[in-house]
Every structure is written in structure tokens, then in C-alpha cells.
N, C-alpha and C positions, 0 to 999 in steps of 0.2 A: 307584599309581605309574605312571609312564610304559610303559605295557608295549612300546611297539615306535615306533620312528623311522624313515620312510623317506623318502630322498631319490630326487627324480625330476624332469628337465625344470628343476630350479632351483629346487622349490617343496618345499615340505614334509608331510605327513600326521601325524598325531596321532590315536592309535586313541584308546576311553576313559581317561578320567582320574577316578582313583576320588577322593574327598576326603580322605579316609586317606594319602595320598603324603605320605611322606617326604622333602622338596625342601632339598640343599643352599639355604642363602640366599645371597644376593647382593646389598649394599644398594644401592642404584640410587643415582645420581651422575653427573655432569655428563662422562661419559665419551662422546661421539657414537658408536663406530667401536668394535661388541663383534664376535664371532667365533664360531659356534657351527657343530660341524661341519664346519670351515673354509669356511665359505659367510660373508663378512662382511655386516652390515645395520646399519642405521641407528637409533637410540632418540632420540627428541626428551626434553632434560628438562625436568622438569614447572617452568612459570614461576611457576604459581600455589599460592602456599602455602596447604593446605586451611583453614581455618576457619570463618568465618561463609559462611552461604550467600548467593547473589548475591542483590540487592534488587531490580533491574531486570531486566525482558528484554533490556534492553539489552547487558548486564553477559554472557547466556549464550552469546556468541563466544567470550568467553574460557575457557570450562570445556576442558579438559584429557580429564580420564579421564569417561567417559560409559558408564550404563548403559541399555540399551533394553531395556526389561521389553515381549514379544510376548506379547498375551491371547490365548484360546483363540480366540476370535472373528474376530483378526485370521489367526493362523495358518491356522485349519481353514478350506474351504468352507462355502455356505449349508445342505449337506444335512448338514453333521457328519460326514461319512466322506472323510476324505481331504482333504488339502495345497491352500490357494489360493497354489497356484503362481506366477501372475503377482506377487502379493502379495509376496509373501515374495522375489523375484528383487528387486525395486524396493527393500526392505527391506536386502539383500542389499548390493547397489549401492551404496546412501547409506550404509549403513554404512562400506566400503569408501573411498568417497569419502573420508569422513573419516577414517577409519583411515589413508589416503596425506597425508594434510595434516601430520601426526604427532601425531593423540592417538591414546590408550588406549581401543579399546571394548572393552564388554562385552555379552553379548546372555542374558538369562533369555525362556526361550521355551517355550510351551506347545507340542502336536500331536501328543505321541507316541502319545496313545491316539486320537486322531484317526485317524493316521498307522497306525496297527495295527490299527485296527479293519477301514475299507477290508483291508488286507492280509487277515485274520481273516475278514471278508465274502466274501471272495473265493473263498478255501480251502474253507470250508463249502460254497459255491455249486457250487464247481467238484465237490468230493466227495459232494453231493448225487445230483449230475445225474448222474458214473456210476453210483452206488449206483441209483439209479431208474433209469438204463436198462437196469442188466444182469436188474434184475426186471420191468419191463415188456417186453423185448424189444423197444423200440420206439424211436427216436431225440427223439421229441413230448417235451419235459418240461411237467410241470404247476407249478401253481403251490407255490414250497417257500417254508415258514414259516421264517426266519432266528430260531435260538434268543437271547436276550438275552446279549449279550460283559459281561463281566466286565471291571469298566477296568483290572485290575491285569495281567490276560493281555493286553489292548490296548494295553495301558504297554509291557511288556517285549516284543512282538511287530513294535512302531513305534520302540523306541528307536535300535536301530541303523541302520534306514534313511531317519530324522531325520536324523540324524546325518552320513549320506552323502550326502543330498541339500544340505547347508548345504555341505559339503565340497567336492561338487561345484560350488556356484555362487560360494565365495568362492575358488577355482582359480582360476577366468577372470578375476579382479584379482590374480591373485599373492599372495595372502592366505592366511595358513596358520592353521587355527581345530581347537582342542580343546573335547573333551566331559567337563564335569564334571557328574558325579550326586549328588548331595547329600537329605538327610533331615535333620527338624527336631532329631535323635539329635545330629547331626554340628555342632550350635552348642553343642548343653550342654555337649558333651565338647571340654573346654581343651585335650586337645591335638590333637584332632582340627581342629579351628577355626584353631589354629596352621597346622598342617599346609596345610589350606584357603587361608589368608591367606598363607603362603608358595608354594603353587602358582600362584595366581593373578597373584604379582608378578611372577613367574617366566617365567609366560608373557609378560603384559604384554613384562615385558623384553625378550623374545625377538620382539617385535612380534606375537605372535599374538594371535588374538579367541578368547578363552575362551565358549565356549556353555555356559548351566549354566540345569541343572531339577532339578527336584523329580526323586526316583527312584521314580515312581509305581506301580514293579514291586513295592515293597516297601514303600511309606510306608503307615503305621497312618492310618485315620479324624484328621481334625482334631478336637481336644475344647475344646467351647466355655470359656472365658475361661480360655485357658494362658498368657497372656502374662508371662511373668518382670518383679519390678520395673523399670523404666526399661531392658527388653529385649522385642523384638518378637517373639511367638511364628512361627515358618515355618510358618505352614497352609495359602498357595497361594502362586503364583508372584510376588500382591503382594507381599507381605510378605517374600518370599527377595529380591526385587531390592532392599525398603529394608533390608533386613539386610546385604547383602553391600554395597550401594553405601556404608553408615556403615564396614562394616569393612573396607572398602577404602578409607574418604575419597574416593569419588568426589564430582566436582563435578555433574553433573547425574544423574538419571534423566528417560528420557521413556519414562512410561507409554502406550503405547497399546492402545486397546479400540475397541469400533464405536459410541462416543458422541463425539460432539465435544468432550466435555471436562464441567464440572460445571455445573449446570442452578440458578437459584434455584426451579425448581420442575420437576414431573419433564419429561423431554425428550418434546417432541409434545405438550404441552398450548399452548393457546393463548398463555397468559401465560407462555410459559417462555423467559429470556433468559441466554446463556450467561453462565457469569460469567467473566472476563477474565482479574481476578488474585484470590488467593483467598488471607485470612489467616488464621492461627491465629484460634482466636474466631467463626468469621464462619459454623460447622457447624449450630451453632440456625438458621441462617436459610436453610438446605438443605433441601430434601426427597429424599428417597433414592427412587426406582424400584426398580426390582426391577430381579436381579443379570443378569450376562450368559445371552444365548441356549447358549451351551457356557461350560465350565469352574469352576472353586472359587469364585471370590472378584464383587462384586459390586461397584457403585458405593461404597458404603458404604466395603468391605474395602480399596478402593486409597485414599479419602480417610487412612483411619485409619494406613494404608502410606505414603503422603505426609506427614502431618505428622509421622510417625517422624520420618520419614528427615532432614525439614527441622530439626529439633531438632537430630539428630545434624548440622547445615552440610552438609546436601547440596540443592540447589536441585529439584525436580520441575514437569513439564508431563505434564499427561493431555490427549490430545489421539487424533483418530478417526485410525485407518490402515485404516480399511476404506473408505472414500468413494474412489471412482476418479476423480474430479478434483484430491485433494490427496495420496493414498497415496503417488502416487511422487518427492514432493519436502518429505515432511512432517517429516521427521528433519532433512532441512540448515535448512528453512524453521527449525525452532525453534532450533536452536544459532544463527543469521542472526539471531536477536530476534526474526522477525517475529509477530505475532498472530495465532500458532494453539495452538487448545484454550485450558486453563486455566491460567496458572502460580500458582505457590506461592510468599508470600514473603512472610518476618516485617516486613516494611520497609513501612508501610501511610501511604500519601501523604497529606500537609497540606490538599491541596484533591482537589475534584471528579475525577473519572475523564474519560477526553474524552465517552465516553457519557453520563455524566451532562450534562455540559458541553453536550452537544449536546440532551439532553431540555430543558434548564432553558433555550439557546436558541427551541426551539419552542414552550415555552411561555411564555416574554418576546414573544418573536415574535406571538402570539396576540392576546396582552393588547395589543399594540404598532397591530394592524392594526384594533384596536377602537377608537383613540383617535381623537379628533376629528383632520380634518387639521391644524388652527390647536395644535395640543398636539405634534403629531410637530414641527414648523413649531419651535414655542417651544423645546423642546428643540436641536434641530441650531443655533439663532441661541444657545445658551447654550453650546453645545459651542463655536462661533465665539472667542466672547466670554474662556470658559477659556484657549483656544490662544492668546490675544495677554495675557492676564493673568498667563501662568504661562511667557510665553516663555522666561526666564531661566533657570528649575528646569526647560525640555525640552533648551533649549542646552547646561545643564549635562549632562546624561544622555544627550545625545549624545555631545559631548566623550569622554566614557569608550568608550563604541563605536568613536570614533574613534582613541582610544586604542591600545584594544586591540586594533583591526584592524591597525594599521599599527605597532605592535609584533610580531603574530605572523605578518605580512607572506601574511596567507590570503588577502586579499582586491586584483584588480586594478584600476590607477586607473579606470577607467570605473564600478567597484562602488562603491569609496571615496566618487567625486563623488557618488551616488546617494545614500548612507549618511548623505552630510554634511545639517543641517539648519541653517539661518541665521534673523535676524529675519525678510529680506526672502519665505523661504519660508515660512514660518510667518504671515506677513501677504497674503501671497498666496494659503495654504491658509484662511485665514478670509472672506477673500472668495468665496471657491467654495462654501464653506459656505453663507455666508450668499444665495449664488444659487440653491444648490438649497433652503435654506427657503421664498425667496420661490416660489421653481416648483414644490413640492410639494403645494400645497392642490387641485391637482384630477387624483389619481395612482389612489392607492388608493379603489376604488367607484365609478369612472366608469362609469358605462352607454356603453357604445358602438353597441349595437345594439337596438331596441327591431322586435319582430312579432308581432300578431295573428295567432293561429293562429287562433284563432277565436272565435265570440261570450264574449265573459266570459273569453277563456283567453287571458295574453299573456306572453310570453315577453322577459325582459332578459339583456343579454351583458353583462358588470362585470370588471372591471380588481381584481382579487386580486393578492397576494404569493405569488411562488411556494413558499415556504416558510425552509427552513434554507439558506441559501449557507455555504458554506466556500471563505474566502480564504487563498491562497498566496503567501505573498511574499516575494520575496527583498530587503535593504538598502536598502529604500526606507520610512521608517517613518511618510512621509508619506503612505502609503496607505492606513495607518490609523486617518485621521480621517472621512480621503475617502469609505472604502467605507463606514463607518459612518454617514456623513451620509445615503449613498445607501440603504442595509440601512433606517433610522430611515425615510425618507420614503418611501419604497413599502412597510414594516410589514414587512420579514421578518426572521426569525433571522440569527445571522450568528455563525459559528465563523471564528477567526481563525489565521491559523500563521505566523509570521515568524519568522524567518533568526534564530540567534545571534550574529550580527554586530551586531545591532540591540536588543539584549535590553532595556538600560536603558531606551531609546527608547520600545521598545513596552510599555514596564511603566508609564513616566507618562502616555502619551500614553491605554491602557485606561483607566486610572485616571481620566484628567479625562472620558473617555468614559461610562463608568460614573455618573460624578458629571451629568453631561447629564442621562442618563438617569432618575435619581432624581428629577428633579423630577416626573413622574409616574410615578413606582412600577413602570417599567421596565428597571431594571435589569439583569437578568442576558438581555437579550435579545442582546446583543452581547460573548461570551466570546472568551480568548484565552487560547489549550491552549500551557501553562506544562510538560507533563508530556516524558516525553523519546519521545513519539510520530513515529515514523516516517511520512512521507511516505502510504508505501503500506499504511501499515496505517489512517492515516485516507480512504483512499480504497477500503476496504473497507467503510464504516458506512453501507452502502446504505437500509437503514433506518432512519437518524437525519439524512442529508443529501440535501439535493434537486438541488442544481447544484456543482459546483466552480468555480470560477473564480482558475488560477494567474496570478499576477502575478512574473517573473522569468526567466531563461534560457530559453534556448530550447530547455536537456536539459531544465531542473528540468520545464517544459510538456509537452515529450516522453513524460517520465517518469509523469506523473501521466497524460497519457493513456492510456498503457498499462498503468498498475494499476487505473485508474477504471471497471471491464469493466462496471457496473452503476450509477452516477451519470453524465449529462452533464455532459463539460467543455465551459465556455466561453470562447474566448482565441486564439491565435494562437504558435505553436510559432517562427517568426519573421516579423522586420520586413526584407524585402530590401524596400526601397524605389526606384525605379525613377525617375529625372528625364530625358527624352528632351527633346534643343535640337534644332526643327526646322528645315530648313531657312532659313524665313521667321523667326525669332526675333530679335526687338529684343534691341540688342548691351547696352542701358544695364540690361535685365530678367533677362540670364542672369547675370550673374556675382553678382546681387543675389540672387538665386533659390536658385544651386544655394553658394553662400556661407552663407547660411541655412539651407539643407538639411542641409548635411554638418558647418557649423562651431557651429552656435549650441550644441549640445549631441549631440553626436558619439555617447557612449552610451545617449540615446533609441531605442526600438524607430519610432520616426516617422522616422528622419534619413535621410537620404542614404546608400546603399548601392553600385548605379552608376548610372553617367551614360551614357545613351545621347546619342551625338553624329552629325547627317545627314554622311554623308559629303561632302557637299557642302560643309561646310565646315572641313573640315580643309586645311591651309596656309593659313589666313584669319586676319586680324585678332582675328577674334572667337575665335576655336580658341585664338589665342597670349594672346588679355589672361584665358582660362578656366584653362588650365595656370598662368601668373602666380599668378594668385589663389591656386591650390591650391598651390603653392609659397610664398610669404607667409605664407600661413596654416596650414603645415606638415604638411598632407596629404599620407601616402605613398600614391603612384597605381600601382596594379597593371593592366596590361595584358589586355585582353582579347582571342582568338585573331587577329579581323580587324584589330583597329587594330596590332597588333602586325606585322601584315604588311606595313601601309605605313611602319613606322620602319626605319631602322638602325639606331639605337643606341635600345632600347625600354625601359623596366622592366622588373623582371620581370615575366613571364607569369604570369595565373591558372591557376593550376589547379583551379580551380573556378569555373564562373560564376555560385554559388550559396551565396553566401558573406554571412554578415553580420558586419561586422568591427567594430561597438559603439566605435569609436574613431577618430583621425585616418586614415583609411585608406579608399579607393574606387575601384573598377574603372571605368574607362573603357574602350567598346567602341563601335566602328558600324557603324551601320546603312545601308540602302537607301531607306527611305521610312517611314512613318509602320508602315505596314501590316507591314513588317520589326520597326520597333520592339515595336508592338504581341503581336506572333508569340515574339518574343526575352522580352519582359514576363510571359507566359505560361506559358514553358517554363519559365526563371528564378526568377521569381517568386514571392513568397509570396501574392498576394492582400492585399498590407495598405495601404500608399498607393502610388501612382504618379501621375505629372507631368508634361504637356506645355508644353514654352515656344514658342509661336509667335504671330504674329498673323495666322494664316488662320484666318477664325474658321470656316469650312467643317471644316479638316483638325484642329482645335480641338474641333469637335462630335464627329467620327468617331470620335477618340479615345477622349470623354468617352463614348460609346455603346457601344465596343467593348471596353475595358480593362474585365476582370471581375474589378476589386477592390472591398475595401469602401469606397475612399476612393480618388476619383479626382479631381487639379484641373486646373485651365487658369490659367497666370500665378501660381501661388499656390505659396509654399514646400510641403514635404511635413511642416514642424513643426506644421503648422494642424491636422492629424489628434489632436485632443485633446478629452477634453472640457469643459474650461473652457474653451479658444479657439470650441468650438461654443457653448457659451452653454447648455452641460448642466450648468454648475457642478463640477462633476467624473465621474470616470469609475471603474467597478469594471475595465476595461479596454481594449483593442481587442478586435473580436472578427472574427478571417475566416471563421468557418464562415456553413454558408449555414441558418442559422436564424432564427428570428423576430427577434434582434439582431446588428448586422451594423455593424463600423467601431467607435468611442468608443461606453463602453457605460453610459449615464447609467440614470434612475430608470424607464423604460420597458422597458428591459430586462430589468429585474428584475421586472418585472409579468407575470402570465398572465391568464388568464380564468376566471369559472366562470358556466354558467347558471340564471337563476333564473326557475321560472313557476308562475303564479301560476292559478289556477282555479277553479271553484264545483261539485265533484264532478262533476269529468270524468272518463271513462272512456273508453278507446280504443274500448269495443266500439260505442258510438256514433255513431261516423266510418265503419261497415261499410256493404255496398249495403243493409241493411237497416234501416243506422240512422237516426238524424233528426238529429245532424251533421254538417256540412259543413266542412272545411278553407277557411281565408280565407289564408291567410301574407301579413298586410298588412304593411309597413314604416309605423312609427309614429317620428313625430318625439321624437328626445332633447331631454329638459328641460335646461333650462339650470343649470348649478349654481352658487349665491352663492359665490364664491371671495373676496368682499371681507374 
């Protein structure tokens, strides 16, 4: 029963609560605004009606009531005596978090005999040492032998100040949490279990976090195989949390222990890879470790605990809360979806996992980078060939993309124009194709660098694929022929992700891809992850991918670089494009110039952004027939601080000079001199193209030496930054960082190095002052390769 309520500061307290309580019931109902006390508080009601358990991770946002089963491991410290504290605050915390969102938790937690023993250790220690000093007469203690604790006396010694420690830490969230003790006694007996199952709702209701453990003060030995017909025996804390979360209908438990979740072979063996998601069935192809460092139950005991529990529709994740880089965000992270630990789910996918997806890339990849150049070559001219034969069945498949974007009004018109595919794109996409077949036969295995090191020892530098790419792309479905042409001619893997907006698209366009491929038996080198994988949890697969490269907004790029802590991204976050009229610029080339920059395709990351204008020629001819233009052509122009100073009547003002506006829209602002603009470009700037119009070819050079982007012109629109306009046939993207690819990022890009040397039993010790070789490092001319 309830033995004692007290109120204080606004907050509540709840001594134990035995299982045997007696609890009026209350059937819970869509009442918001109950009264308890007369202190009023809030009950969310439950949306989701319990049944089958979730299929997806996707799916566990929406669970409701939540059990968080704490292992010994996570609760205790490394020495076994005493509370990880920090641990169990974070634990604390996230619980809390979500408990204010308005679900129901629940927490089954080990430590009491942890928790009592330190206490217990202590007492001894302390009664030791007077005991030996009042017989030595000396204050010196010697070394005293700690007798072995008994866990039942370390149970009932740690139970209550368990209990006041959790007390005190979910206070500091306003959170008011009771102590239920429970034994395996307390399920056989109907009405004891009643009793249980009405405290529990009881509290719920009242928004409190019920804490409930085993009653280790009093619980008998576990006796192997007690398991009642189609009932879960309680023999540790596993097994209590699938037992209560079934007879509460909770919707998740998240197991945590100090494993990251379940292993297809034991954890710290070489070959051992987490497993993701994990079904009924799937135990034979498990290897069990041995059980936890502290506590009852082992790897084995929480599997067999989990697929209880999922039988009875309750969804489970075992997942590590002892690792200090994810403990203290590991509980929101899983209710979030994201991929951590293991889930549980009867719901077992049609195709490949993305990891597999991404093995069976590197090893297409493999076979891919083996193949003659003239073979990758025939392939991409066959991919060409599909795309203009099957335009009709890709138009159609657009069409519904189209469709359904602009019924569910998700997507803005500059996405839309991107989404749409036409014959004339699709004939344009085949000629790019078919340029990077022709320019592919001398990519993959070029020697670039050939040196004798010494007699008979020579050393070549070769042109490799860097391995697996993973492409991101947002409503653009034309970039998945593109990249694929480009992945096929430099030999590497290639995992694919694109937009829902584009589904149909990218489901025929794979498909004739795929069919490319087969004409030499590589097939599965070029995947596209169909699964309802997130973002950021494919930019966690550090060991199945080697570069990222997003293709899409400038968050979606944002984004990915800041989950991608351990793959390089390569790309560019935005396109502020920069067009500066100097003062010397021919009047017949500007309005040509920046006309094409801002209007040919306005949601290009290449387009016009602003326009920097010499001061010199504002109230000029040239000034008034630029504004014209950009009025005609229905360009809203936003002001920037200086030019705004010289109007009256001005646009609005930016409030940003650092803006990329993907549509009819561009800042104008001026400058002082080339060297102004330059400065402004810099600050501003993204680094992706920028444009001088003038015909001083002096202040023309300056420019093009000074301006540190990856695409810089003189007289030339900023559309030209592409790579089919370069004559790279296509592009996996732009790239502004300052790495080995730099600007439009064609089939070179995607190439690395590796060295190869070749010798006649050479041994370094022979290069010593003692030895009889000598180092030559000659430069040897590269052979020329038959590219015919």
C-alpha cells in the first residue's frame, strides 16, 4: 500500500510501494485535467492502441508507455561496490525528458546490492579499525580481510538508499517516482498481479515513474527451466521488465547492458558485426558470450526476455548505456529511430539490409574495377542507349512524382522544376553519358608516376577507385544515371539515397541501371537503399563507406556533414555565386552575362546570387538598362547596406549578405574597386563560382589569381561551372573544399592512388652504411596506354 504521501515545494514523494497494494482503480480516459491532492497535473492519452509491435525503427517515436530495464553493469561502477553515478544522472535526465513530452515511463533497475554492499564495506571497515585500535593501542591500521557480503543482506542494506538517490535526482525535473519490490511469488498469485497491474496504472496516471526490482532481500535462488506455459519465469531483472512491459502493454522496452547490443558472433572477436535488427528465427545464427561482468542474467537471458516480450506486441532495443560517448543520449536517440544497439521486430524486409547493400556494393565495385576499360565503357554507352529507349516508361514515372508532389504541396517551385524530367533531359542526359564512356578508357590503372629506387627495384603510382561512394540526393533523379555513369567509369561501388519525392523515378531509372550493368555480371555494384533509413544513421557506416557525396540543400549538406564524424564529405553546403560589373565592362556583355547567370535556371546551385556593381557606374546607362533587365525578367532585387545608401526609394534591405535565394531573387550591392569586390567575395561567399565582367585584362588577371574559389571566370556566365559544360561528361557534384577535387567533380575525382613496387629480394638492410645498396630515386618515363 501506499504507506505515506508527502507534499513539499510542489513536488511529491512516495515511500515504498509493496505489490500487494490494494489500489482503487480508475480506468484511464481521455480526461486531460485530473486532481490529486488538490495539486492539478496533466495525463497525456494514449494515441496508440497496443497491439502488434512496431516493424520499423522508424515507427519507435510513437511508442507511448516505455520500459527502461537498467543492468547491473550499467547501474553499478567498474569495481562492483557502489553507484555510477554520472551514469545513472544522464539516465535520470532522458528519462525525464520524456516523461515531460507526455509518455508513461517505467524503469526496472538493478544496484541495490551494489548499492549496499559499498554501504556494508564500509561499516565493516569503519568497525574494524576501532576494534584494532582499542587492541593495539596504536592509531597505524594494518591490513583487514573484508568477510564475503551475502547479496540478500546487500539487497536489503542498498534498497532504500537506491531508492533515495533516484528520488533525489528525478526532484530536480519535477518528477515524482515510486518504489515497487516485486518477487517471481507475486506473478503466480492472480491477485496479487491484479493488485500490481492496478498500482502501476495508478501511478502512471498520476504521472509518476514507477521504479521496480526484483526484492532481492527475499527472493529464493532462480530454478532452472521454471518457465510457466506461454509465461515468462521472473528470474532476473530481464525477464521482470518483459513480464511487466506485456502486462502493462507497453509499447517499447530498451534494454540496456555494457554490450552494444547483439553480436553475430561473440563481441571483440575479429569477425564480429553488430546485428541491426534481429527476428524471431534468426537465434541459431547467434553466438552467446558469456553473461554480464555483475548481475543475474546474461546475453542469452535478455534475448530469450525480448522475444517474450515481442510475442506479447511489445517492440524491444538492447542497446550499451555504459559507453561515454553515447550513454547520455542513448534512450532519446532510440525512441528518435535512430541506429542504436539491436532492435527487435517480427516484420523481416523483402530486400537486403543497407549493410548488406553496401557489402554487395564493394564487392560489384571490386569485380567492376577488374574489368577491362573498353567493358566499363560498353556498359555506360548501354546505359545511354536504355535512357532514350525507355524515355516514355521514365516520363511516365515521373509524372506520378510529379503528381504527388504537387498534390501534397511539400515541395517548392525551384524543387518541383528539379523533380521534373523531359525527353529533352533525358536526351541531354545521354549524351553525357555517352562522353564519359568515350573519356573513360584511361581512368582506372593509369601509372602517373614511375621511379627507380634502385637497381631491379621500381616503384609505380596508379589511379585506383576509391572504393564505396554514397550519394545523397535530393529531386533531382537525373542524377542517377549521372553518378552512376561516373561510379561505372572509375570502378567504384556506389550506394544510392534519394528524396521521396522522386521514388518512382529513381526505381526505373536503378532498374535500367542495373540492366547496364548485367551485361558484365556486375550488377549489384550500383544499389539504391529502398529501406526507411535515415540520413544520419547511413552516415554512421564508417566501415562499409568511403566518401559521401550529398547532392541537395544546403541543410540536407549541412546535415550530413555533421553526422558524417568518421566518412569524408565531398560537396559544398552552398552556391552564393558572386558576378562583379567593373568598372571598364562592355555594356552589350553585362546584361548578357548576368541575364544568364540569375535567369537561365534560377534554382541551380551555379546561378547568380549577387551582383557586385563598381560604383562608378551607378546613375549610368549601363546601371539603368541592368535594373531593366532584371525587371523584365521578374527578378526580385534585394538591397545591399551600401547601395542602399545611395537610393531613396530602395528595396528592401538584406538582412543577410549571405543568402542563397535558389529562385527569381538577388542582392545587389557596391563596391570600391576590384580589390573591394574581391574582399566582399570572400567574406560573403561560399567559395563556388564567382565572375568578373570587364575588359581590362590586367584588373581580369588580378581577379582570376585572387578570388579563392573553385571556379573562377572572366566574360563567362557562372552556368558554365558544370560538368557536361567542362567536357567531364557529367558531374557527381561541385566540390568547395580544398581537397584533391575541387569545382565540377567528374571521373577523377573519384580516383585515388595506390603504390605498386616491384623487386628481386630486396631488403632495406641493404641500403645501410654497411650495405652494398645504394638508393637511385630515378624518374622513369610513363608508357603510353592503347586507349584505341
Amino acid at each position: 500500500m501506499w504507506r505515506s504521501c508527502f507534499l513539499y515545494s510542489g513536488r511529491c514523494h512516495l515511500s515504498h510501494v509493496q505489490s500487494s497494494a490494494v489500489v482503487k482503480h480508475v480506468p484511464v480516459n481521455t480526461t486531460v485535467v485530473r486532481h490529486w491532492s488538490n495539486i492539478p497535473f496533466i495525463t497525456m492519452p494514449l494515441i496508440r492502441s497496443h497491439g502488434k509491435s512496431f516493424a520499423h525503427r522508424s515507427e519507435l517515436k510513437h511508442a507511448k508507455r516505455i520500459v527502461v530495464k537498467l543492468g547491473s553493469a550499467v547501474v553499478t561502477r567498474g569495481d562492483e561496490c557502489g553507484l555510477a553515478l554520472g551514469r545513472l544522472a544522464s539516465i535520470v535526465e532522458q528519462v525525464s525528458m520524456l516523461q515531460n513530452q507526455g509518455r508513461e515511463m517505467m524503469i526496472v533497475t538493478s544496484g541495490a546490492v551494489a548499492f549496499g554492499k559499498q554501504r556494508l564495506r564500509h561499516e565493516i571497515l569503519l568497525s574494524q579499525s576501532v576494534r584494532q585500535a582499542l587492541h593495539s593501542g596504536q592509531n597505524q591500521l594494518k591490513d583487514m580481510a573484508i568477510p564475503v557480503l551475502e547479496a540478500r543482506a546487500c539487497a536489503a542494506a542498498g534498497q532504500s538508499g537506491l531508492m533515495a538517490l533516484y528520488e533525489a535526482m528525478f526532484t530536480q525535473y519535477s518528477i515524482c517516482a515510486a518504489q515497487i519490490l516485486v518477487t517471481n511469488l507475486d506473478f503466480h498469485d492472480e491477485q496479487k498481479r491484479r493488485n500490481l497491474n492496478g498500482t502501476l496504472h495508478e501511478l502512471l496516471r498520476m504521472n509518476i515513474v514507477p521504479i521496480i526490482n526484483t526484492n532481492d532481500a527475499v527472493v529464493p535462488p532462480p530454478e532452472p527451466n521454471s518457465d510457466l506455459q506461454g509465461v515468462i519465469s521472473v528470474k532476473d531483472n530481464d525477464s521482470l521488465a518483459a513480464r511487466l512491459a506485456v502486462e502493462m502493454k507497453a509499447d517499447l522496452i530498451i534494454v540496456l547492458s555494457d554490450v552494444e547490443g547483439l553480436f553475430d558472433s561473440p563481441p571483440g572477436s575479429d569477425d564480429a558485426k553488430l546485428i541491426d535488427t534481429f527476428y524471431p528465427g534468426d537465434q541459431q545464427s547467434v553466438t552467446f558470450g558469456t553473461k554480464s561482468r555483475v548481475g543475474m542474467g546474461g546475453m542469452e537471458a535478455k534475448v530469450k526476455a525480448a522475444l517474450w516480450a515481442l510475442q506479447g506486441g511489445t517492440s524491444v532495443v538492447i542497446a550499451n548505456g555504459t559507453h561515454p560517448k553515447i550513454s547520455g543520449h542513448v534512450i532519446t536517440d532510440i525512441v528518435e529511430g535512430k541506429k542504436v544497439g539491436t532492435f527487435f521486430s517480427e516484420v523481416k524486409p523483402a530486400g537486403p539490409t543497407v549493410e548488406q547493400q553496401a557489402e554487395m556494393a564493394r564487392t560489384g565495385g571490386r569485380t567492376l574495377a577488374a574489368l577491362q576499360p573498353e567493358q566499363r565503357a560498353e556498359i555506360i554507352f548501354y546505359l545511354a542507349d536504355l535512357l532514350t529507349d525507355n524515355r516514355e516508361e521514365i516520363i511516365s514515372a515521373n509524372k506520378k512524382d510529379m503528381e504527388e508532389a504537387e498534390s501534397k504541396g511539400r515541395l517548392a517551385p525551384p524543387l518541383l522544376k528539379r523533380l521534373s524530367l523531359s525527353t529533352a533531359k533525358l536526351n541531354s542526359l545521354a549524351i553525357g553519358l555517352r562522353q564519359i564512356a568515350a573519356s573513360s578508357h584511361d581512368s582506372v590503372g593509369r601509372v602517373i608516376r614511375r621511379i627507380r629506387v634502385a637497381k631491379d627495384l621500381e616503384l609505380e603510382q596508379v589511379t585506383v577507385p576509391i572504393g564505396v561512394l554514397l550519394v545523397i540526393f535530393e529531386s533531382r533523379p537525373d542524377c542517377l544515371p549521372q553518378v552512376s555513369a561516373l561510379a561505372i567509369a572509375s570502378g567504384n561501388g556506389l550506394l544510392l539515397k534519394g528524396g521521396r519525392e522522386a521514388t518512382y523515378s529513381n526505381q526505373i531509372l536503378h532498374r535500367l541501371t542495373q540492366e547496364a550493368l548485367s551485361l558484365h555480371g556486375v550488377r549489384d555494384s550500383v544499389q539504391l537503399v529502398n529501406t526507411r533509413e535515415e540520413v544520419e544513421d547511413l552516415c554512421r557506416l564508417n566501415k562499409l563507406i568511403d566518401l559521401i557525396i550529398p547532392r541537395g540543400s544546403s541543410e540536407l549538406v549541412r546535415d550530413i556533414q555533421k553526422a558524417a564524424k568518421a566518412i569524408p564529405v565531398m560537396g559544398h553546403s552552398e552556391g552564393i555565386c558572386h558576378v562583379y560589373v567593373d568598372s571598364e565592362a562592355a555594356v552589350e556583355k553585362v546584361t548578357r552575362i548576368v541575364r544568364d547567370s540569375k535567369c537561365d535556371y534560377p534554382a541551380a546551385c551555379n546561378a547568380l546570387e549577387t551582383l557586385l556593381i563598381h560604383r562608378d557606374l551607378l546613375r549610368t546607362a549601363l546601371f539603368d538598362q541592368i535594373i531593366d533587365m532584371l525587371r523584365v525578367e521578374q527578378v526580385k532585387i534585394h538591397a545591399g547596406p551600401k547601395f542602399a545608401s545611395y537610393l531613396t526609394f530602395s528595396p528592401s534591405e538584406v538582412k543577410s549578405l549571405r543568402v542563397e535565394y535558389g529562385d527569381l531573387e538577388c542582392c545587389i550591392e557596391v563596391v570600391d574597386s576590384v580589390q573591394d569586390a574581391i574582399e566582399h567575395i570572400h567574406k560573403y561567399g561560399s567559395s563556388h563560382t564567382d565572375v568578373i565582367i570587364t575588359e581590362n585584362e590586367q584588373t581580369a588577371e588580378y581577379f582570376l589569381q585572387h578570388i579563392d574559389s573553385a571556379c573562377v571566370f572572366w566574360n563567362a556566365s557562372t552556368r558554365f561551372s558544370d560538368g557536361y559544360r567542362f567536357g567531364l561528361g557529367a558531374e557527381v557534384g561541385i566540390s568547395t573544399a580544398r581537397i584533391h577535387a575541387r569545382g565540377p567533380v567528374g571521373i577523377e575525382g573519384l580516383l585515388t592512388t595506390k603504390w605498386l613496387l616491384r623487386g628481386k629480394d630486396h631488403v632495406v638492410s641493404d641500403f645501410s652504411e654497411q650495405g652494398t645498396m645504394k638508393y637511385l630515386h630515378e624518374n622513369m618515363p610513363i608508357p603510353q596506354r592503347n586507349i584505341s
